[in-house]
Short mmCIF file of the C-alpha atoms (twelve columns), coordinates in Angstrom:
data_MODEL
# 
_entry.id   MODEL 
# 
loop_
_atom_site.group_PDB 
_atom_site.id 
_atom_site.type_symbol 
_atom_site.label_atom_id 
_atom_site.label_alt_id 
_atom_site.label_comp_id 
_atom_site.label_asym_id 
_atom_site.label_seq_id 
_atom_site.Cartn_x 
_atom_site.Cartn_y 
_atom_site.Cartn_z 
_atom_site.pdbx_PDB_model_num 
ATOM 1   C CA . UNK A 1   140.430 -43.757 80.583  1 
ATOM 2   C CA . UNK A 2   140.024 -44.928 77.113  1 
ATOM 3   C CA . UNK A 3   142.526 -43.212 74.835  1 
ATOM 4   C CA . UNK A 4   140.885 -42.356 70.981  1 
ATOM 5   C CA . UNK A 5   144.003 -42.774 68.436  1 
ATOM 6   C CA . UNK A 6   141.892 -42.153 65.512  1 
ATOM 7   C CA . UNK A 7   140.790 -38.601 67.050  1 
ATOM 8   C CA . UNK A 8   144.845 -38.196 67.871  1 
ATOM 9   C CA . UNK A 9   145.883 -39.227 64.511  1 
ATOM 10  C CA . UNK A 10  143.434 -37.003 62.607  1 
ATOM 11  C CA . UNK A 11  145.034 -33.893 64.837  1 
ATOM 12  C CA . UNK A 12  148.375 -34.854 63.407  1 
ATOM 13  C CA . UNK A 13  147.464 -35.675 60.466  1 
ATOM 14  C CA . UNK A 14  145.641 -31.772 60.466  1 
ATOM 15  C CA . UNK A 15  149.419 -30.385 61.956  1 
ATOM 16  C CA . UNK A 16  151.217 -31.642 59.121  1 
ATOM 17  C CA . UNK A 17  149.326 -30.504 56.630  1 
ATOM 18  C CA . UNK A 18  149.253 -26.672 58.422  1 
ATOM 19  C CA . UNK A 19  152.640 -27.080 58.606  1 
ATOM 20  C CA . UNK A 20  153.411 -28.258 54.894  1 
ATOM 21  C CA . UNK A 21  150.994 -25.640 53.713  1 
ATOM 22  C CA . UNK A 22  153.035 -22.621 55.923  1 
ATOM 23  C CA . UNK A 23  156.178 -24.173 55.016  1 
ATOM 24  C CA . UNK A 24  155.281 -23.839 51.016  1 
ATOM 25  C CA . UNK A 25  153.572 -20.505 51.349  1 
ATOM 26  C CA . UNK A 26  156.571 -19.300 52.994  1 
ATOM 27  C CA . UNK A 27  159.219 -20.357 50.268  1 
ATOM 28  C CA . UNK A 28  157.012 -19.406 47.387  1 
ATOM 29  C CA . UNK A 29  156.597 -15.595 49.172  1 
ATOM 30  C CA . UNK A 30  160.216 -15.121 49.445  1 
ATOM 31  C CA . UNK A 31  160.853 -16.821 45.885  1 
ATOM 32  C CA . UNK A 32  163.298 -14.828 43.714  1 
ATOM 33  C CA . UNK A 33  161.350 -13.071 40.262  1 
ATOM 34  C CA . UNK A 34  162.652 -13.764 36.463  1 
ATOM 35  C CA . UNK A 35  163.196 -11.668 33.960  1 
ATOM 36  C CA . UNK A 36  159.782 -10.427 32.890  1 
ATOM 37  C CA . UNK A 37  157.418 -12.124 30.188  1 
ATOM 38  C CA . UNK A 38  155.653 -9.798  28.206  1 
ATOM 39  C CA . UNK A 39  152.797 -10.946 26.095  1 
ATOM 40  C CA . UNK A 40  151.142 -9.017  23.481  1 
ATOM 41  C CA . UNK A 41  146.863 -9.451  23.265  1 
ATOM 42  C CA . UNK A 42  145.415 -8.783  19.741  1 
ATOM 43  C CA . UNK A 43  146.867 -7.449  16.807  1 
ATOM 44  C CA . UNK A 44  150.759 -8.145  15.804  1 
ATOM 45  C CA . UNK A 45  151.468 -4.957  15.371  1 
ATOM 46  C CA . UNK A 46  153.385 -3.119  18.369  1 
ATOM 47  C CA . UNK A 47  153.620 0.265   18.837  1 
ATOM 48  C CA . UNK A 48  155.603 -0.320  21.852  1 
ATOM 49  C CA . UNK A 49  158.197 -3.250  22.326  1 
ATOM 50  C CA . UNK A 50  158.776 -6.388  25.020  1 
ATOM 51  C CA . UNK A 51  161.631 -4.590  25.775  1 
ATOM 52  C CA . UNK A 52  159.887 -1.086  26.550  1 
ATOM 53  C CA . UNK A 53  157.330 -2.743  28.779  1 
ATOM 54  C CA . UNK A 54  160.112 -4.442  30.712  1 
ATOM 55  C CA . UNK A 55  161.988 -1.173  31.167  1 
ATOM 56  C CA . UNK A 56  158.648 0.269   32.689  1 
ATOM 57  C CA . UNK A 57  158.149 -2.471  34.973  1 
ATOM 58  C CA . UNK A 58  161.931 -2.224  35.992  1 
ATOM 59  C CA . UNK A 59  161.945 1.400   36.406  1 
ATOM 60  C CA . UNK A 60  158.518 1.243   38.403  1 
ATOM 61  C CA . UNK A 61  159.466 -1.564  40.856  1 
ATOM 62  C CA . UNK A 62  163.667 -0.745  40.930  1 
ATOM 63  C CA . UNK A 63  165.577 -4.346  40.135  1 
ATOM 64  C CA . UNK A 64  162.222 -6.611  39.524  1 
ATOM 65  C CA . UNK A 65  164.027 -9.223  38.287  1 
ATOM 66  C CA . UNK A 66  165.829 -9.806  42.057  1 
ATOM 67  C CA . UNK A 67  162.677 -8.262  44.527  1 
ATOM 68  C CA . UNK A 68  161.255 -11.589 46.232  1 
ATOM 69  C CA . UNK A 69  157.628 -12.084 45.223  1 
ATOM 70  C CA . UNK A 70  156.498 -11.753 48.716  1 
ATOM 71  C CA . UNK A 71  157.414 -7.702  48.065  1 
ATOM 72  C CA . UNK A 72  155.935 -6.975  44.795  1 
ATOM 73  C CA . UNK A 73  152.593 -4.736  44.374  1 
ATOM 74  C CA . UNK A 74  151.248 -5.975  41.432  1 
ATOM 75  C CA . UNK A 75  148.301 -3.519  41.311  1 
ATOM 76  C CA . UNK A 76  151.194 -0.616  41.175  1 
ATOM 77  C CA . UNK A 77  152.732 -2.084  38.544  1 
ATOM 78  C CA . UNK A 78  149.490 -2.391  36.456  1 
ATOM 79  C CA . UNK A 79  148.798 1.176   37.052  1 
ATOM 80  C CA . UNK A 80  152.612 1.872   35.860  1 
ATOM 81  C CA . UNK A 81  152.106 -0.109  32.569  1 
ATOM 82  C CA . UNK A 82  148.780 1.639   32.083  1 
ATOM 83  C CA . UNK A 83  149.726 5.202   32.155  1 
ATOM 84  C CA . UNK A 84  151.617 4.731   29.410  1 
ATOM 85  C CA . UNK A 85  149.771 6.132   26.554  1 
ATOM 86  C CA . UNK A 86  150.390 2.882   24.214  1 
ATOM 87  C CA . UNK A 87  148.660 0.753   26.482  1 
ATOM 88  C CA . UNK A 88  145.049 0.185   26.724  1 
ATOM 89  C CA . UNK A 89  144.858 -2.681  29.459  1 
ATOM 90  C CA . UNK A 90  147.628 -4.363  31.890  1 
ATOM 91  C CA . UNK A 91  147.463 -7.831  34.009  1 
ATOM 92  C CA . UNK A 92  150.816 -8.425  35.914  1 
ATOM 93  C CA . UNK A 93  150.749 -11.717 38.130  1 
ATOM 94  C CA . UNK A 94  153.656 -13.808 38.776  1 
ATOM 95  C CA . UNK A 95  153.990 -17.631 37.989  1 
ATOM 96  C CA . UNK A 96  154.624 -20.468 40.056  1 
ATOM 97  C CA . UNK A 97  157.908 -20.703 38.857  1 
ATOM 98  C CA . UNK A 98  158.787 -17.206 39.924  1 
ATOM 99  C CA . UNK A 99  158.302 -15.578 36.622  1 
ATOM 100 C CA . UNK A 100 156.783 -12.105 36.239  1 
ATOM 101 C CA . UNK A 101 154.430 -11.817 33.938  1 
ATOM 102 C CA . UNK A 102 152.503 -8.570  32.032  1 
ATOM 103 C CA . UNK A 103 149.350 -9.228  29.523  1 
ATOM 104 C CA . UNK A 104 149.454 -6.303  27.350  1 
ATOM 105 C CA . UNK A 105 146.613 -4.898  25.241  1 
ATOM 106 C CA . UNK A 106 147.775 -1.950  23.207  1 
ATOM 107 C CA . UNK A 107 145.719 0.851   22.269  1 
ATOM 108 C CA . UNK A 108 144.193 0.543   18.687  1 
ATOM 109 C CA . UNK A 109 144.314 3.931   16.460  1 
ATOM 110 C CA . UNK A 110 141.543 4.766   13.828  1 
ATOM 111 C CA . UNK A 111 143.157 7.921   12.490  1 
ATOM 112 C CA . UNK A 112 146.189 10.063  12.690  1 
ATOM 113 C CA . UNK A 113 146.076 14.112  13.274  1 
ATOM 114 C CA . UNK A 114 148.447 15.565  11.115  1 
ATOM 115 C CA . UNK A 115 148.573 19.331  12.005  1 
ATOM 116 C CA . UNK A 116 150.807 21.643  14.334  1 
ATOM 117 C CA . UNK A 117 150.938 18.599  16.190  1 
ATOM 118 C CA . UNK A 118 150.978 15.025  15.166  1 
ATOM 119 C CA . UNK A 119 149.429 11.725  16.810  1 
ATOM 120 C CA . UNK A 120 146.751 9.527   16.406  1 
ATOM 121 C CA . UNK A 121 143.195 9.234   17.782  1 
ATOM 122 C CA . UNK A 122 142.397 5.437   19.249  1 
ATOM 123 C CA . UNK A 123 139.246 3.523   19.322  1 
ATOM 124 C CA . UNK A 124 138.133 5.008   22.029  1 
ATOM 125 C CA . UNK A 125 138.739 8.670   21.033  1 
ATOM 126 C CA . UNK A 126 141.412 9.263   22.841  1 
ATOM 127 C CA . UNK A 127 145.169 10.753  22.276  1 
ATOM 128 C CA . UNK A 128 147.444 8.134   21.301  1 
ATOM 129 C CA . UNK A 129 151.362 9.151   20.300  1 
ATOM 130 C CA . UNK A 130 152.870 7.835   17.415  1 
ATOM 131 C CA . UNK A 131 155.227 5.136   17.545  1 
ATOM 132 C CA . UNK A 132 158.685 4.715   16.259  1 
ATOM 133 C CA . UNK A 133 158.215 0.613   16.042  1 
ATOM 134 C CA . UNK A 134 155.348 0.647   14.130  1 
ATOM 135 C CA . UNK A 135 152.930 3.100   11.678  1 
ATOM 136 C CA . UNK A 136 149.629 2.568   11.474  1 
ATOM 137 C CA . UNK A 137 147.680 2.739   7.856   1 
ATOM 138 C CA . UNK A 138 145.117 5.101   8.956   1 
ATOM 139 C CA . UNK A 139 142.921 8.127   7.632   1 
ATOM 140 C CA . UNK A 140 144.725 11.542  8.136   1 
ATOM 141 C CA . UNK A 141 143.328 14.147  9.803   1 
ATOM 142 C CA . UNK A 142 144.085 17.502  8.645   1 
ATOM 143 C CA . UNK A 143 142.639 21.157  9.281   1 
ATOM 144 C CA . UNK A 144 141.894 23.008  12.390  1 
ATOM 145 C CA . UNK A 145 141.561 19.768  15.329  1 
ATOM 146 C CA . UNK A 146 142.222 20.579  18.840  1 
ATOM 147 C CA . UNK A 147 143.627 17.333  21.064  1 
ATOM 148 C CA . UNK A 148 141.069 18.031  24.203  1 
ATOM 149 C CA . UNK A 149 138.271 18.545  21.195  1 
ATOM 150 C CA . UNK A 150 137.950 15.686  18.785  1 
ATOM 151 C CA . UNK A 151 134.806 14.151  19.391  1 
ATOM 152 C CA . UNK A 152 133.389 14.944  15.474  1 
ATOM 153 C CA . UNK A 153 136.825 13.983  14.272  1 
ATOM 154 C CA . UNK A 154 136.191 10.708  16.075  1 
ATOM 155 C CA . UNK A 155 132.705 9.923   15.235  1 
ATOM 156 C CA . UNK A 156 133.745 10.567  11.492  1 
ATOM 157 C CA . UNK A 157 137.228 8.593   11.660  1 
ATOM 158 C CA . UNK A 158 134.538 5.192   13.631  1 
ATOM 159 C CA . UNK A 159 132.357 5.387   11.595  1 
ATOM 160 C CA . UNK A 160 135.341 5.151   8.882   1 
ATOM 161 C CA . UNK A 161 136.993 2.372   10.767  1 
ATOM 162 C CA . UNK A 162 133.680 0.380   11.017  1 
ATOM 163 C CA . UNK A 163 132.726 0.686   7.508   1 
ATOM 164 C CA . UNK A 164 134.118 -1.488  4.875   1 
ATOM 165 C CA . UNK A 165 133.255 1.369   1.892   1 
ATOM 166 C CA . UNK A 166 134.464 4.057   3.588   1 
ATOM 167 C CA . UNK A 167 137.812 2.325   5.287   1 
ATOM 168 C CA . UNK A 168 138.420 1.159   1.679   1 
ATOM 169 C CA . UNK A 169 138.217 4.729   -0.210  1 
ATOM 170 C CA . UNK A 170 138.232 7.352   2.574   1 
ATOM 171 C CA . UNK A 171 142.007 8.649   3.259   1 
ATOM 172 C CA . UNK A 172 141.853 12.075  4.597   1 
ATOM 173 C CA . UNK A 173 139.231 13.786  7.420   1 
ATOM 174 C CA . UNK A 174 139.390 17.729  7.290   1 
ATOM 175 C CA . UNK A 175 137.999 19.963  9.721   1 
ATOM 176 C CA . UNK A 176 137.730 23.516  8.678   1 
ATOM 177 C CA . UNK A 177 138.480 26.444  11.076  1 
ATOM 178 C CA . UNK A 178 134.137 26.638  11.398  1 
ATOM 179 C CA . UNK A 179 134.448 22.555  12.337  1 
ATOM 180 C CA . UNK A 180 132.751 21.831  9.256   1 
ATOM 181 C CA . UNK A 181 133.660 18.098  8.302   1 
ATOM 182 C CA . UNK A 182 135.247 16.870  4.407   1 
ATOM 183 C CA . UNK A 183 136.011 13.848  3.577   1 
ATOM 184 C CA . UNK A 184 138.531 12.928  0.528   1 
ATOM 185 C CA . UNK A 185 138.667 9.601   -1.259  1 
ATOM 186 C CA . UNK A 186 140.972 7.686   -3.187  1 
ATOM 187 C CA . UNK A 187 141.235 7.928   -7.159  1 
ATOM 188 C CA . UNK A 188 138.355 11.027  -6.863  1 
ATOM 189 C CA . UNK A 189 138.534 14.543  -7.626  1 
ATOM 190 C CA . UNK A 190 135.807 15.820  -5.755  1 
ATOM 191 C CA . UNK A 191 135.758 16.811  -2.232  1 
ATOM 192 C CA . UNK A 192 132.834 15.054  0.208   1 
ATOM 193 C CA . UNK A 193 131.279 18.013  2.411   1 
ATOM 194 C CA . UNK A 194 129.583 16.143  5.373   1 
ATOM 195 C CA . UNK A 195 129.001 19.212  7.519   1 
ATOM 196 C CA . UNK A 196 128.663 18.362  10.688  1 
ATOM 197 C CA . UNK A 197 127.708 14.881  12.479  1 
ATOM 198 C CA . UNK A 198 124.115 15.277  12.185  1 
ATOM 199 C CA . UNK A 199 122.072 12.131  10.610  1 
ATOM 200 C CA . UNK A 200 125.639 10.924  10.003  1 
ATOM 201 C CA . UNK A 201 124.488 7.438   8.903   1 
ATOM 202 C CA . UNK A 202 122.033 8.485   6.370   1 
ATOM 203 C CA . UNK A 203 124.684 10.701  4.945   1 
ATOM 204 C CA . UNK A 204 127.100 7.958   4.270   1 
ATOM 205 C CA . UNK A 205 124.341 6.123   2.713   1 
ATOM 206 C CA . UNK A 206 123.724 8.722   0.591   1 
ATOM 207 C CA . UNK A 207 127.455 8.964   -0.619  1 
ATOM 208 C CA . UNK A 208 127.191 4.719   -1.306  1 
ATOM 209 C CA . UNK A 209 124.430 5.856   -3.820  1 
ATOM 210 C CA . UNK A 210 125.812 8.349   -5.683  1 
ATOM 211 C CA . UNK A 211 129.430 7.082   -5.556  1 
ATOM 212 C CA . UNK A 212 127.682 3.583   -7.268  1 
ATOM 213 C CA . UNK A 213 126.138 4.974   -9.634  1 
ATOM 214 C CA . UNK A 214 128.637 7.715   -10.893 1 
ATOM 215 C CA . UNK A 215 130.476 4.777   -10.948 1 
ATOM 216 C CA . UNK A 216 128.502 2.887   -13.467 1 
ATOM 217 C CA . UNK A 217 127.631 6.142   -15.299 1 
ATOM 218 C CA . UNK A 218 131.957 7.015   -15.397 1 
ATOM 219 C CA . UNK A 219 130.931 10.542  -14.050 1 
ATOM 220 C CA . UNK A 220 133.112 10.113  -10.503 1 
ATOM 221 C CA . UNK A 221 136.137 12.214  -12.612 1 
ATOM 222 C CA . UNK A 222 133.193 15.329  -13.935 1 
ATOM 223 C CA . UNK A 223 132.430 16.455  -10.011 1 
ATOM 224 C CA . UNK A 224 134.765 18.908  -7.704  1 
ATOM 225 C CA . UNK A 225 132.640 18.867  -4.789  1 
ATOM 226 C CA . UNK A 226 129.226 16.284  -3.631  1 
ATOM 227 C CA . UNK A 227 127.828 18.186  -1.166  1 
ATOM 228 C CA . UNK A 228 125.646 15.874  1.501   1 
ATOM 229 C CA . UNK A 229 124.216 18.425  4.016   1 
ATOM 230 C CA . UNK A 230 120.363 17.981  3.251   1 
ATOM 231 C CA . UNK A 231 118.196 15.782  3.530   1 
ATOM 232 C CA . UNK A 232 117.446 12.775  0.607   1 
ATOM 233 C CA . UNK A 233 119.343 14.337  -1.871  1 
ATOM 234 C CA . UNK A 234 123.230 14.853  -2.957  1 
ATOM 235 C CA . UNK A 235 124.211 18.049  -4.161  1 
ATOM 236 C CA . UNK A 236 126.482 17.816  -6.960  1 
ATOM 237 C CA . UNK A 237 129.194 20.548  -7.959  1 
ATOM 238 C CA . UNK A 238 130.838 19.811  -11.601 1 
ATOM 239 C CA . UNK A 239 133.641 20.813  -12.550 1 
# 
């Protein structure tokens, strides 16, 4: 019988490798996690800290920094970072050197209620708290605003965010107790009576009119209220 030693050596060959592979796998499983790395997506600004988001992962996952990486749920701790009201997205993974590591995309706020109560409103028109790191320069919302009822707050304080006119002169939202919408601008007297949400866009492009050419004319200080609830025309209250 005619012994193959190529066919033999290729099954070795195949046995090592297994065995380098297992070998490997097992040490990198069992491998001791770091301190966490927390980087920050986006903006500069944080509303909440490196050192907050490590807390959270330590307090969610008990001494991270000594559980070997073979026992971590990752998925857990993205859902821990993520129901903190800061943070808009989470990815935890862990290096090959061992290190834990959380991408962190914070929430972005386009306006801050200022009422009985006191937080902001993100992109997404949600609840966001405020933050004692950082404060955001943002339109104030004022008046009667309920937190589980903001959706014409929102579209307003978007459509502010989104505009370069209105994000440069708009500072203050107002909702009245019949959730009738105002608007207040910088360095004018008058008072901007939207109504409600209706035709929104044409209604802002209606204020861009008249604010540019009261503008031109000097009239912006002779009006207390510019009333923009019909249609194709601005009604003008002087005062």
């Amino acid at each position: 019988m005619r012994i193959n030693w190529n066919y033999i050596k290729m099954i070795a060959l195949f046995g090592v490798v297994i065995f380098l592979f297992a070998f490997a796998s097992g040490r990198n499983d069992k491998r001791v996690i770091s301190q966490p790395q927390v980087k920050f997506l986006g903006e500069n600004n944080l509303f909440i800290t490196s050192k907050a988001v490590s807390k959270l992962l330590i307090q969610n996952y008990g001494g991270v920094t000594n559980v070997p990486k073979e026992a971590l749920a990752l998925n857990e701790l993205e859902q821990a970072l993520k129901s903190n009201p800061m943070i808009k997205t989470a990815e935890v993974y862990v290096s090959v050197s061992g290190t834990l590591k959380a991408d962190i995309e914070q929430k972005t706020p386009i306006a801050r209620v200022s009422t009985n109560a006191s937080y902001y409103i993100d992109a997404d028109g949600l609840f966001m708290p405020l933050s004692n790191n950082y404060s955001a320069r943002v339109p104030l919302v004022t008046g009667y605003v309920e937190k589980n009822n903001l959706n014409s707050v929102y579209q307003v304080a978007l459509k502010t965010e989104n505009d370069a006119f209105l994000k440069k002169h708009v500072f203050e939202i107002h909702q009245d107790e019949k959730a009738q919408l105002f608007l207040k601008l910088r360095k004018c007297n008058f008072l901007v009576q939207l109504g409600d949400v209706s035709a929104l866009d044409k209604k802002i492009n209606n204020l861009k009119a008249f604010y540019k050419k009261a503008l031109k004319d000097q009239t912006l200080k002779n009006y207390s209220k510019v009333n923009l609830q019909f249609d194709n025309q601005v009604i003008c209250t002087k005062i």
